[in-house]
C-alpha positions as CSV (number, residue, x, y, z in Angstrom):
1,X,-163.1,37.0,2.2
2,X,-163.0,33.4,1.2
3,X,-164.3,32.1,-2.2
4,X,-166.1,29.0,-2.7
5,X,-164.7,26.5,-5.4
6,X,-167.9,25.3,-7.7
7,X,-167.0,21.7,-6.3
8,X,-167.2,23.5,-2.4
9,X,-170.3,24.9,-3.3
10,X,-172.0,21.5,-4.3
11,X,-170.4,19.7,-1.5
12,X,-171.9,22.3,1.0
13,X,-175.2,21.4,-1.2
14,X,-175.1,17.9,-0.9
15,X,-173.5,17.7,2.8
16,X,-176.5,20.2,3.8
17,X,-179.1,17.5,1.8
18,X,-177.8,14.9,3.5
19,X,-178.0,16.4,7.6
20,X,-181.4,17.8,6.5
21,X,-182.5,14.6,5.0
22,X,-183.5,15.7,1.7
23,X,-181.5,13.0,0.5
24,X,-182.6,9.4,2.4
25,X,-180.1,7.3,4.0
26,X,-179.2,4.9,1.0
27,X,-180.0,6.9,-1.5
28,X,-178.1,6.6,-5.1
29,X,-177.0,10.4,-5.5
30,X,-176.6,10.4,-9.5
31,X,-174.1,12.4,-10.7
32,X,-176.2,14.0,-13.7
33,X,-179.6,14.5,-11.7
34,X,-177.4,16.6,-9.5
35,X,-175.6,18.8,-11.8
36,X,-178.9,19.3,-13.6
37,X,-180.3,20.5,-11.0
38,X,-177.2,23.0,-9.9
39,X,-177.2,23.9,-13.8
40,X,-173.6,22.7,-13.7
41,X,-171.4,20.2,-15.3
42,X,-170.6,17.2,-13.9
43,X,-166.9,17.3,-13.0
44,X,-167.8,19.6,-10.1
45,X,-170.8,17.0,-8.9
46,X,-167.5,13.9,-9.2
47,X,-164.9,15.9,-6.7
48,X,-167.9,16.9,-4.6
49,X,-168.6,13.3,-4.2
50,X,-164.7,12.5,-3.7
51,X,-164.5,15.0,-0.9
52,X,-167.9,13.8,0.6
53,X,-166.6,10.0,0.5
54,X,-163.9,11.2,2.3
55,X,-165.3,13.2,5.0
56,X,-167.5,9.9,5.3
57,X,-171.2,11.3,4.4
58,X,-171.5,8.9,1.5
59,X,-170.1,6.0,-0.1
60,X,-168.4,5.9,-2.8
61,X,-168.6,2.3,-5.5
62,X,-167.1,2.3,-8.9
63,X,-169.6,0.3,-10.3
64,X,-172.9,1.6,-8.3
65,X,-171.9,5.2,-7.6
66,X,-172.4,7.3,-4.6
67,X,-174.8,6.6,-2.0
């Protein structure tokens, strides 16, 4: 049995978003928005991002955020 981390769970959110196209190609994925929407807080939504950025399904700018 293997337990999901909060920050798996919202990657497998946003990675399934972004195959299915919910989320648009160059689309700014804002931190808040999505951790609203997950009723979470917003650390999980960051490492999400950091693992997504590294598996290459976004891009990551310190200054614009994810897309």
């Amino acid at each position: 049995m293997h337990f999901k981390t909060k920050e798996e769970q919202v990657a497998d959110y946003l990675r399934e978003g972004i195959i299915s196209g919910r989320f648009p190609r160059g689309a700014r994925l804002k931190q808040q928005e999505i951790a609203d929407l997950l009723s979470t807080s917003i650390t999980p939504v960051r490492e999400a991002l950091k693992m997504l950025v590294a598996e290459g399904y976004v891009t990551g700018d310190n200054y614009k955020g994810a897309v």
